[in-house]
Every structure is written in structure tokens, then in C-alpha cells.
C-alpha positions as CSV (number, residue, x, y, z in Angstrom):
1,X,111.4,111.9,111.7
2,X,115.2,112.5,111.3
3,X,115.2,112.8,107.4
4,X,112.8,113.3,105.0
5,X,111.8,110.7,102.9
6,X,113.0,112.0,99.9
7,X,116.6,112.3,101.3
8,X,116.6,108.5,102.3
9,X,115.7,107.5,98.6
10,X,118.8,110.1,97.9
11,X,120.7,108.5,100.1
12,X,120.1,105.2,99.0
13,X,120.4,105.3,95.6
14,X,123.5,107.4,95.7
15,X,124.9,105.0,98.4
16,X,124.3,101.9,95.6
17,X,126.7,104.0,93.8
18,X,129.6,104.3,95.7
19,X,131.2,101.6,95.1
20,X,132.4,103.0,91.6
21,X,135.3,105.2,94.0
22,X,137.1,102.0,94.7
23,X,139.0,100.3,91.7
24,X,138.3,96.3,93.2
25,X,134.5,97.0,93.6
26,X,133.1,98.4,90.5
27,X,130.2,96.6,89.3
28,X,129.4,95.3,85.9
29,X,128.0,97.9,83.8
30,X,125.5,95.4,82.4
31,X,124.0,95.1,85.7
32,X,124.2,99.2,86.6
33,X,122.7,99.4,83.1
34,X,119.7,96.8,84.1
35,X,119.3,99.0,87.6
36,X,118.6,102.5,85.3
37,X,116.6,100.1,83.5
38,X,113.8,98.9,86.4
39,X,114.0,102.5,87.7
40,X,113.2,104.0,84.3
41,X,110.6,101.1,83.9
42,X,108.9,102.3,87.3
43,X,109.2,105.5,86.9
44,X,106.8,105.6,83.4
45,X,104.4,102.7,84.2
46,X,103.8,102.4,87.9
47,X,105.0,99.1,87.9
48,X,107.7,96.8,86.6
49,X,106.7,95.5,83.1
50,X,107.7,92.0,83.5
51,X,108.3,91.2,79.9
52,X,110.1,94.5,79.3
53,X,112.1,93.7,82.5
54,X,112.5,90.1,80.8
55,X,114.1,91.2,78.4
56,X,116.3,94.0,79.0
57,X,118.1,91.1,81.2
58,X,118.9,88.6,78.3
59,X,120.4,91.6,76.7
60,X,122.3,91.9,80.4
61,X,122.9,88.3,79.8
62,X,124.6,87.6,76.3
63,X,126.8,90.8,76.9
64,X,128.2,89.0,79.7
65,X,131.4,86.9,79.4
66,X,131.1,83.2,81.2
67,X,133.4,84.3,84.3
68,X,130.9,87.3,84.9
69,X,128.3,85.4,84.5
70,X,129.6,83.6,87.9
71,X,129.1,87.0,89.7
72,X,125.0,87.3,88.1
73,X,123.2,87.3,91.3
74,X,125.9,90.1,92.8
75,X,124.8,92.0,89.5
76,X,121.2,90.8,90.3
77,X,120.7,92.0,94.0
78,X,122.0,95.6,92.6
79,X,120.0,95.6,89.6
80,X,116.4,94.8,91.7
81,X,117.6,98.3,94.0
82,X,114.1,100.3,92.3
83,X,112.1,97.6,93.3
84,X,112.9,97.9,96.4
85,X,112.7,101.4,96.7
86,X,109.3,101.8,94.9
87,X,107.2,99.1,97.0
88,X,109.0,99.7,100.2
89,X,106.0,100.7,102.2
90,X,103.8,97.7,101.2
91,X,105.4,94.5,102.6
92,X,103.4,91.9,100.8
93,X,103.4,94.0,97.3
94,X,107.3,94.7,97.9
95,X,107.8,90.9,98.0
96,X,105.5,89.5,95.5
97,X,107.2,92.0,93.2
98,X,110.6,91.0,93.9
99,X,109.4,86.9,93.4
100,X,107.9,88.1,90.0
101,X,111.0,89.9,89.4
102,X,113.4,87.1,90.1
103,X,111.5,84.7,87.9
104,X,114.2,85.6,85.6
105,X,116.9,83.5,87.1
106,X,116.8,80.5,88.0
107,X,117.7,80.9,91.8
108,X,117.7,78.6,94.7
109,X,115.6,79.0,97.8
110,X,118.3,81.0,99.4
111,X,118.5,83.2,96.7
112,X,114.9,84.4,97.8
113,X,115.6,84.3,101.8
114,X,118.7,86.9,101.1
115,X,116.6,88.7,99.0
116,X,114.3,89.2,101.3
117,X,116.7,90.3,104.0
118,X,118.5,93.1,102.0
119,X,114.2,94.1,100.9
120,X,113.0,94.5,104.3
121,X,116.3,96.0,105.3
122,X,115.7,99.1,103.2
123,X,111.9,98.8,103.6
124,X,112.5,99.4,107.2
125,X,115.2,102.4,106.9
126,X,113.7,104.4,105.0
127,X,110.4,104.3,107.0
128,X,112.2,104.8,110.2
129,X,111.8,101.4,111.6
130,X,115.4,99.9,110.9
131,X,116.0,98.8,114.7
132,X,120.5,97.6,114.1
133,X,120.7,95.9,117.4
134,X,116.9,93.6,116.7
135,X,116.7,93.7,113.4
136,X,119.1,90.0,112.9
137,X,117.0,88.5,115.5
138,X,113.5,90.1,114.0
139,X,114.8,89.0,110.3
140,X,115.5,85.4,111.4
141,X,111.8,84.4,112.1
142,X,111.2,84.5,108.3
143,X,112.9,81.7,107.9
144,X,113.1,78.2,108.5
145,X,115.3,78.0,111.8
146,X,118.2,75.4,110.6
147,X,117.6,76.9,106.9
148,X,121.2,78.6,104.9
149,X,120.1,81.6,105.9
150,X,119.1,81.1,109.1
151,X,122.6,79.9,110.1
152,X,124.5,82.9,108.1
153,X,122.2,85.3,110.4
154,X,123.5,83.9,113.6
155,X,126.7,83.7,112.4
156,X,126.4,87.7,111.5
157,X,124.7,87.7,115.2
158,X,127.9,86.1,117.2
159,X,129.6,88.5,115.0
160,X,128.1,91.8,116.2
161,X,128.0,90.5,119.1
162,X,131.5,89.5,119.8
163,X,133.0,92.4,118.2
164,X,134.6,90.3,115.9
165,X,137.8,91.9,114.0
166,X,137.5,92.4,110.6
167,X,140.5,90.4,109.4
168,X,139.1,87.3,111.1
169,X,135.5,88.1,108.9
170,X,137.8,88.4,106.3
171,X,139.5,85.5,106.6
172,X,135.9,83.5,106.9
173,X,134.4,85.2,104.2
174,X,137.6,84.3,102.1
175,X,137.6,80.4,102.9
176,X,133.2,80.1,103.1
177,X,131.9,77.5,101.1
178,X,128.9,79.7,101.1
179,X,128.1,81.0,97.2
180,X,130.1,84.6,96.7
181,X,127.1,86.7,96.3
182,X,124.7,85.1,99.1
183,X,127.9,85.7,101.1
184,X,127.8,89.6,100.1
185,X,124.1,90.3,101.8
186,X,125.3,88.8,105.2
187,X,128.7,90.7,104.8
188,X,126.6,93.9,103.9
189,X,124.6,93.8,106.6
190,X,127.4,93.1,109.3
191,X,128.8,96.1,108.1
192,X,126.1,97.7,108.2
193,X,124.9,96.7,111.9
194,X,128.4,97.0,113.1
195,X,128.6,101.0,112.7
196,X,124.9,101.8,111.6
197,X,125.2,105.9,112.5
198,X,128.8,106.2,110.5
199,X,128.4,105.2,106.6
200,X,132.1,106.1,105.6
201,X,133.0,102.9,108.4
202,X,130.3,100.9,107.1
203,X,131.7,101.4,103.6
204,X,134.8,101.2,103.8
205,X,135.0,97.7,106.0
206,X,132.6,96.3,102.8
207,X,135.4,97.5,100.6
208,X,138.2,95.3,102.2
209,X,136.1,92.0,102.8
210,X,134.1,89.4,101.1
211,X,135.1,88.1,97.5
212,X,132.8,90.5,95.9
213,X,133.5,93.5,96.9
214,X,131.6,95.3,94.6
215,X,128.2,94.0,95.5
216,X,129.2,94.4,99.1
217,X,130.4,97.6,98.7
218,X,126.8,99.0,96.8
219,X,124.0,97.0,99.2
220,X,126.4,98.2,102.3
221,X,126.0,101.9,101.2
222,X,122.1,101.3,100.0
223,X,121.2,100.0,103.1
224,X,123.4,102.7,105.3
225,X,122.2,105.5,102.6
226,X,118.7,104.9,103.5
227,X,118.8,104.6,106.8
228,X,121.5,107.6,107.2
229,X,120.2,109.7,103.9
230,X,121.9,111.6,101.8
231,X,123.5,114.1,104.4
232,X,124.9,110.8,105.8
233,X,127.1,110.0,103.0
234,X,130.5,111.7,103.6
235,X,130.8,115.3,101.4
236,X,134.1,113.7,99.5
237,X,132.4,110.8,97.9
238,X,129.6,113.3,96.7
239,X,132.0,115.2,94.9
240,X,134.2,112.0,93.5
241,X,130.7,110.6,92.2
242,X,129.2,113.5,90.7
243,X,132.5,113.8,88.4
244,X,132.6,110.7,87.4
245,X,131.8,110.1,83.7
246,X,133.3,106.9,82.9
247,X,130.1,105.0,82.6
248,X,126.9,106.7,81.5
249,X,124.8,104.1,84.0
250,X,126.4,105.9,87.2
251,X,125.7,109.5,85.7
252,X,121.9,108.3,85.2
253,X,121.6,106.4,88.3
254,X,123.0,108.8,91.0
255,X,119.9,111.5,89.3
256,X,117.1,108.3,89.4
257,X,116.5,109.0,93.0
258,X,114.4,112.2,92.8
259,X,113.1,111.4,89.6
260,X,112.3,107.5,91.1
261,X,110.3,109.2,94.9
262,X,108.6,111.6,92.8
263,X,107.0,108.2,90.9
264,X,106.2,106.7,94.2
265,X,104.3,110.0,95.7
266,X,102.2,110.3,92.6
267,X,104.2,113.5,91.1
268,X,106.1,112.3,88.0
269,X,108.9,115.6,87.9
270,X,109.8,116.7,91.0
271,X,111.6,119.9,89.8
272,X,108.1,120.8,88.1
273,X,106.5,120.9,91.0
274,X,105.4,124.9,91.4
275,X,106.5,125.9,95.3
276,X,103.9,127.0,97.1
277,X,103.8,131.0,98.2
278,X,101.9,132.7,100.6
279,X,101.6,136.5,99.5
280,X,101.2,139.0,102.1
281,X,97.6,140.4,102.9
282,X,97.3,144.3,101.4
């Protein structure tokens, strides 16, 4: 194993978080807010109390102006980041969680199918099974084969492929007829696939493409956080995120990582852990 487990929850969480460094791809705080929120929610029970969850996203909802509320599902696929996280090493659980989870919203079938791509994306990086140059044709047998998603996946495919430039993504990303936010998963993974061993690439391509930025900017550095870690995400950004205090959500997020593993392995505090000594026979 290249990284310890721990480190790739690190990694991803803090990746998620990135996007806060670039002025054009801050998230909603609502939908930062309702990510600390699942986490949180996981952390204490286990599991994701649905009605809890419920409602913690009205609140998410009414503080939300009309126009944001066009960018929900970018805020959604951030927000669901815990879910992932927690039930990432039980495929079925993983994605009967996320369904129950999404019942929420009212979504259309290929709100669920990129879901589902960005879910077994992580689930796969952060046990060591993320293969970048199968994993678009490995994902696509999910699906329906002339299914939305299907066709976005082969498009990513040619991409990677071709070795596409990134002002001619740009340019399709800008004129796709494509919803915004299901447009940001494909876009986050091509950045993703295109430069899987180098984050700071990955990240910074997400941060010039796509008409949401910000969602592509935070499940680009979740997915190349995981699969990379913590030690992966460049020593600059560390620093920039760790001092930034604009928003109380990115303080308590970038710490939920530990906090959110520790949950998953059965010990609630990780720092109370008591390290283990071996004292020298007399």
C-alpha cells in the first residue's frame, strides 16, 4: 500500500476543500455547511439519520437565493462527500445510502448514474483499486449503453484518449446542453484521469473549465486527494487552507477527516487513542 488509509481520507477531505483558494470556485456555504453536517451526523451515530439529514437540507434550502438554487446538485454532490467516505468499502451499502440520501431532491436518472461514478471513484482510491487508464471503460458497464451518462463517458474517453487540449474542453463544456453540474463530474474526472499522479495539474485545469468551477474544482481534488493522499496535495495550498477563516464550514471541514476515519474504524477520537510502548526487559 502506498498511503495509509488514514492519509487518503486526509487527502480527500482536504482536497474537497481546495477550491476555497480560487475566488471563481468557492462553493456555497450552505452546501459546505450541509457537508460538516453528514460528517458530524456519521461521526455520532454510525449512520446518516435520514430525517436529521432531511432536515438540515431545507434549512440549506430556504437560505438559498433562486439563482443558487440553479447550482443545488453542484452543492449536492459536495455535500454527500461523508457518505462516500464512510461506506466506501461496502459497494452495495455505499450505494443504497447515497439513493436514501438523495431522496431529498428530486433528481433525474442521471443525477444517480453521476453519482454513482464520482462514489465508486473514491471507493476505489482510497482502497487502492482506482485503475486511471480502465476505470472510464470499467464505470461504463453500470449503465445503460446509449444512456446520458454513458455517452458523457465516451466523450471523457476520446478525450483522454486524444489528448484533447484544454481550451477545446473548455470551449465544449462552455456551449453543452448538458445540465452544469452533471457536466462537472465528467469534467472532474477528465481532470482527474488526465494527470492522476500530479493533483496541483489536476486542480488547476478544473479551475479554468466547466461552468461551475467550484464543484469541479472540489470533486477534482476529492477524487485526486484520495487517490494521491494528503502528501499529494501540494505544501502551498496546505498552508493557504489552514489560514483561512473566512467561513467557519472550511475550518470544521478540513479537521472532519481524522475525526470522520476514526468513526469508520470503530475508534471515535483518534488523538485519544493511547500509543502503544514496548518497555525494555530489566
Amino acid at each position: 500500500m502506498r498511503y495509509s488509509l488514514l492519509s487518503r481520507f486526509r487527502g480527500a477531505v482536504l482536497g474537497a476543500a481546495v477550491a476555497r483558494i480560487w475566488e471563481n470556485s468557492k462553493l456555497l456555504p450552505q452546501w459546505e455547511t450541509l457537508a460538516v453536517f453528514a460528517a458530524e451526523n456519521l461521526i455520532q451515530k454510525g449512520q446518516l439519520d435520514l430525517e436529521e439529514w432531511k432536515n438540515a437540507y431545507k434549512q440549506a434550502v430556504n437560505s438559498t437565493s433562486i439563482k443558487e438554487k440553479e447550482r443545488e446538485w453542484a452543492g449536492a454532490a459536495y455535500a454527500i462527500l461523508p457518505v462516500i467516505l464512510f461506506f466506501h468499502e461496502d459497494d452495495k451499502k455505499m450505494l443504497s445510502m447515497l439513493e436514501q440520501t438523495l431522496g431529498v431532491w428530486e433528481y433525474a436518472s442521471c443525477v444517480r448514474d453521476w453519482i454513482i461514478c464520482l462514489a465508486v471513484a473514491l471507493a476505489q482510491a482510497l482502497q487502492e483499486k482506482l485503475n486511471p487508464a480502465s476505470f472510464i471503460p470499467e464505470i461504463s458497464t453500470y449503465f445503460q449503453e446509449n444512456s446520458q451518462v454513458s455517452m458523457q463517458l465516451l466523450q471523457v474517453q476520446t478525450w483522454l484518449e486524444e489528448g484533447l487540449c484544454l481550451e477545446a474542453i473548455k470551449e465544449w463544456a462552455q456551449h453543452s446542453e448538458d445540465s452544469a453540474q452533471y457536466t462537472s463530474i465528467a469534467l472532474a474526472l477528465y481532470c482527474f484521469l488526465s494527470t492522476p499522479e500530479d493533483m496541483r495539474v489536476s486542480v488547476m485545469r478544473a479551475a479554468r473549465i466547466g461552468k461551475e468551477p467550484s464543484i469541479t474544482v472540489a470533486l477534482t481534488g476529492a477524487i485526486s486527494g484520495a487517490y494521491n493522499s494528503i502528501y499529494g496535495i501540494p505544501v502551498a495550498w496546505r498552508s493557504q487552507l489552514r489560514h483561512l477563516n473566512t467561513n467557519k464550514a472550511v475550518a470544521e471541514i478540513i479537521q472532519l477527516g481524522e475525526r470522520l476515519f476514526a468513526a469508520w474504524c470503530g475508534a471515535y477520537d483518534i488523538s485519544a487513542i493511547t500509543t502503544l510502548s514496548v518497555t525494555c526487559p530489566r
